[in-house]
C-alpha positions in Angstrom: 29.5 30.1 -32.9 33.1 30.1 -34.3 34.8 31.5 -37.1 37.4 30.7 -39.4 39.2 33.2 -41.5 40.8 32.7 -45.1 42.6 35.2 -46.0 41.3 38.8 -45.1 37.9 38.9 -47.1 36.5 35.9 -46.4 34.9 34.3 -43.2 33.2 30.9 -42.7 30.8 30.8 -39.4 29.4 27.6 -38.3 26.5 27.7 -36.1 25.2 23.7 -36.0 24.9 22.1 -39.2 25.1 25.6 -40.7 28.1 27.5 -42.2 27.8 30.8 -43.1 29.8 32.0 -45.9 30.9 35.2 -45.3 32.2 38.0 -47.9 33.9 40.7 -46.0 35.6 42.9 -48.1 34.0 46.2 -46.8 36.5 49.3 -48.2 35.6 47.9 -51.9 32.0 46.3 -51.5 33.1 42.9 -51.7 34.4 43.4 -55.5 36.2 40.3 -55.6 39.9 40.2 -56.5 42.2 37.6 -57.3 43.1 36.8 -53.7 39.5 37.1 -52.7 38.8 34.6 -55.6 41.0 32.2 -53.9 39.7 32.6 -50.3 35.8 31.5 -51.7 37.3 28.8 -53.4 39.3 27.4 -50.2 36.3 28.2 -47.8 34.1 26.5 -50.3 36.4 23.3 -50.8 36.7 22.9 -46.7 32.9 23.4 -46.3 32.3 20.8 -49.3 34.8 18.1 -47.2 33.2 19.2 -44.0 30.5 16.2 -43.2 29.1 18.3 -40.4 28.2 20.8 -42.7 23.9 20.2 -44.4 23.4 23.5 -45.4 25.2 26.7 -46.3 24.6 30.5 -46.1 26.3 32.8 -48.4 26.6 36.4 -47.2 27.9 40.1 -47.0 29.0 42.3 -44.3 28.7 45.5 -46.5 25.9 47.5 -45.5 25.0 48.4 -49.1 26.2 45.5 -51.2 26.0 41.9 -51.4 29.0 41.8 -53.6 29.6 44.6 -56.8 31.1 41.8 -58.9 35.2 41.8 -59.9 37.2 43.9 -58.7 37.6 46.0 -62.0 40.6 48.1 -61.0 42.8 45.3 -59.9 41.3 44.3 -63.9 42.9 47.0 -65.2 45.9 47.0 -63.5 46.8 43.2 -65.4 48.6 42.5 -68.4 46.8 40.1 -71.3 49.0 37.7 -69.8 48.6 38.1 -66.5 44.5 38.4 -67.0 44.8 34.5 -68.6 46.5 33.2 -65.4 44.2 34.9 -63.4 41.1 33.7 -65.0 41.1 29.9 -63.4 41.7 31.9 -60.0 38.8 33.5 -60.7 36.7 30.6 -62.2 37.3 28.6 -59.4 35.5 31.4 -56.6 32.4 30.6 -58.7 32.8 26.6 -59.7 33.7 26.3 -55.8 30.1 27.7 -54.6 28.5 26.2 -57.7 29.8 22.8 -56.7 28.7 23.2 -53.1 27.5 19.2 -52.1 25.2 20.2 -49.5 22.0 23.4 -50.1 23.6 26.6 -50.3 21.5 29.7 -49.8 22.5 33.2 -50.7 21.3 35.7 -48.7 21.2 39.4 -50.9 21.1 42.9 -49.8 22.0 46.1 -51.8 24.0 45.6 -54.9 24.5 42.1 -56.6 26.2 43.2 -59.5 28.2 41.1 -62.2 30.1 38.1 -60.8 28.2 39.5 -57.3 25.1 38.4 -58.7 26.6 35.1 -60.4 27.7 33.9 -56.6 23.7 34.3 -55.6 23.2 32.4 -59.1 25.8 29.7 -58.1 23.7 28.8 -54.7 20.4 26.7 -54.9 18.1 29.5 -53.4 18.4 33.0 -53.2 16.4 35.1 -50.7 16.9 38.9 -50.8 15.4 42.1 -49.3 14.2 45.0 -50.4 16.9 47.1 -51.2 18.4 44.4 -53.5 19.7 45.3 -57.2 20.7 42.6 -59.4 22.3 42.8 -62.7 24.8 41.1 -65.1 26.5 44.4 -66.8 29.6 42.8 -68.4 28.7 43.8 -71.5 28.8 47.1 -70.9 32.3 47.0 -69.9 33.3 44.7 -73.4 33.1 41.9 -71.8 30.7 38.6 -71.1 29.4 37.3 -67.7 32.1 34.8 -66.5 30.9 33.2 -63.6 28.6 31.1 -65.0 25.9 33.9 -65.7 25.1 32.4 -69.3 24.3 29.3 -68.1 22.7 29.8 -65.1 20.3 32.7 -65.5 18.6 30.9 -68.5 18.2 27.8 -66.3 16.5 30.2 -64.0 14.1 32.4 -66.1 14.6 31.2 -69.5 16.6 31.6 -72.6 14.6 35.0 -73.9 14.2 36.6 -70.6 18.1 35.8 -69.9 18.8 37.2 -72.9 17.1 40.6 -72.6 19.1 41.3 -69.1 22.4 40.6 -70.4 21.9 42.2 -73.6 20.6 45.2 -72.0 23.4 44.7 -68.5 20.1 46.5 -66.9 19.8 47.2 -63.2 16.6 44.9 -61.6 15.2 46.1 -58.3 13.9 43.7 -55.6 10.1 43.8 -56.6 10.7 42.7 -60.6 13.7 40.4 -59.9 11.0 38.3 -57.6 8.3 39.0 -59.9 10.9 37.5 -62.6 12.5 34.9 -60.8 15.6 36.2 -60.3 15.3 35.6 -56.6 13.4 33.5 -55.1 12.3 35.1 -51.6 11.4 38.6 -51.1 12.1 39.9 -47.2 11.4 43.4 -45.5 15.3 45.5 -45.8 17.6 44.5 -43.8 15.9 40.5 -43.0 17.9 38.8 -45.6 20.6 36.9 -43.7 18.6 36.6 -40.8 15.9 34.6 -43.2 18.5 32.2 -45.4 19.9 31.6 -41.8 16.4 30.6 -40.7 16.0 28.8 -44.1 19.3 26.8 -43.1 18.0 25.7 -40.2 15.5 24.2 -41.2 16.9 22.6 -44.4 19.9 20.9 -41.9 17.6 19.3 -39.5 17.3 16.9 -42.4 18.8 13.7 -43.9 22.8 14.6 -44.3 22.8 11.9 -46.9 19.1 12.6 -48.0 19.9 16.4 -48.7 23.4 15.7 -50.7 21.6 12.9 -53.0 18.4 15.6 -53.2 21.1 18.1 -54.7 22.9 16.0 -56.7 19.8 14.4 -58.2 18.6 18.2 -58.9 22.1 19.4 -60.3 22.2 16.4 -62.6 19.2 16.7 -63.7 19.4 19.9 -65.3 19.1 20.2 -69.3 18.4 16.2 -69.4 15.1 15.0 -71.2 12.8 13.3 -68.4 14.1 10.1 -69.4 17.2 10.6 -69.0 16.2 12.7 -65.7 14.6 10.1 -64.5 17.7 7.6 -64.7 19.7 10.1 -62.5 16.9 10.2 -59.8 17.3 6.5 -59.8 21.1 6.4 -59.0 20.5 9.1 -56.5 17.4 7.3 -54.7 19.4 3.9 -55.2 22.6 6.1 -53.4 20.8 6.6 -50.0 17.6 3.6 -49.9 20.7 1.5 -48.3 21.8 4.2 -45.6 21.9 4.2 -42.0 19.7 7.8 -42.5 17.3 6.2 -44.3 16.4 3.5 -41.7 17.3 6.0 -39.2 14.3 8.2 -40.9 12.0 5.6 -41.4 12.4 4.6 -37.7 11.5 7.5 -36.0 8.9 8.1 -37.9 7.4 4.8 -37.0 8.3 6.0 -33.1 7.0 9.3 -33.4 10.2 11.2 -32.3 13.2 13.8 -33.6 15.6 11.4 -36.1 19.4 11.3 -35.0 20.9 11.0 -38.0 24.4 9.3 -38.8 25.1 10.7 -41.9 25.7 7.2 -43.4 
């Protein structure tokens, strides 16, 4: 397994076809900062142009936290004007996991607070343990989730539901945020990166091409009526029909063995 630092808070591992995004800012429990905000957003943009890369894990070293969200006292060290140029910096952490071509799993222990928990929101599937607390607080600070918390917990448990946890910037233990839908797999403590890493491997024995169009098809799809839906299933199926993984799939199937895909 080898790993690649950026910058001092962020690792990627790649074991295989999986890469393991790795948050690893211990002394502050991940609370990301501007320069943290740039490392996830350079880790993500080499994992996204990486063809050997099917599936992603996003995790935490901290023993107690998946990630407490910004890093609030750098916050309140900046200007007005220095808080507006920081704001793409920060953007671009969460746009950069969100845009992700290939599955990306986040795997949740301890606190996922804030922008913490809008990283977990930003992969496709998020599998946490027991001693997982999410929330979206921001407006109990004066401000608004702004990592995409808005937009993506209503996709995942609907408009009312969303509404209630950010109004209330309540704290959600592990047994009501599965019972909820605010995670989607519930582990014994401690099994959380050992199971999306599990989940990985299993997701990147697949179709390269197959699981990009399956993403993209699902991404798109979001918010569209079915007919419309439909129409971007179509381009995506119509994307990979033609591919050297499809008839590589199709083959040995037909010859009862393990495909080799080209990713082509």
């Amino acid at each position: 397994m080898g790993e690649q630092r950026f910058g001092e808070w962020v690792a990627v591992r790649r074991d295989g076809f999986v890469a393991e995004l790795v948050l690893d800012r211990p002394k502050a429990m991940n609370a990301v900062s501007t320069e943290m905000a740039r490392s996830i957003a350079a880790a993500c943009t080499a994992l996204g142009d990486d063809p050997e890369v099917r599936a992603v894990v996003l995790s935490s070293t901290h023993e107690r936290a998946f990630c407490v969200g910004a890093d609030l006292k750098e916050r309140n060290s900046l200007s007005d004007a220095e808080l507006v140029r920081q704001r793409p910096v920060a953007r671009g952490a969460y746009t950069g996991v969100l845009e992700l071509p290939v599955p990306a799993i986040a795997a949740v222990h301890g606190y996922a607070l804030g922008g913490g928990f809008e990283l977990a929101l930003s992969c496709d599937v998020i599998v946490a343990d027991r001693t997982a607390v999410v929330a979206l607080p921001e407006v109990s600070v004066g401000v608004i989730p702004g990592g995409g918390g808005t937009q993506l917990l209503p996709r995942r448990v609907g408009a009312a539901r969303a509404a209630e946890l950010v109004f209330s910037a309540r704290r959600v233990a592990a047994d009501e945020a599965r019972e909820l839908g605010l995670v989607d797999r519930l582990v014994d403590a401690g099994e959380a990166r050992t199971a999306a890493l599990e989940l990985a491997g299993q997701i990147a024995a697949h179709s390269p091409v197959g699981l990009r169009a399956a993403k993209r098809a699902l991404r798109l799809g979001q918010g569209l009526d079915l007919r419309a839906g439909l129409e971007v299933e179509d381009a995506a199926w119509r994307a990979v029909a033609f591919s050297g993984d499809r008839a590589e799939g199709v083959a040995a199937f037909n010859e009862k063995r393990t495909p080799q895909w080209p990713g082509e």
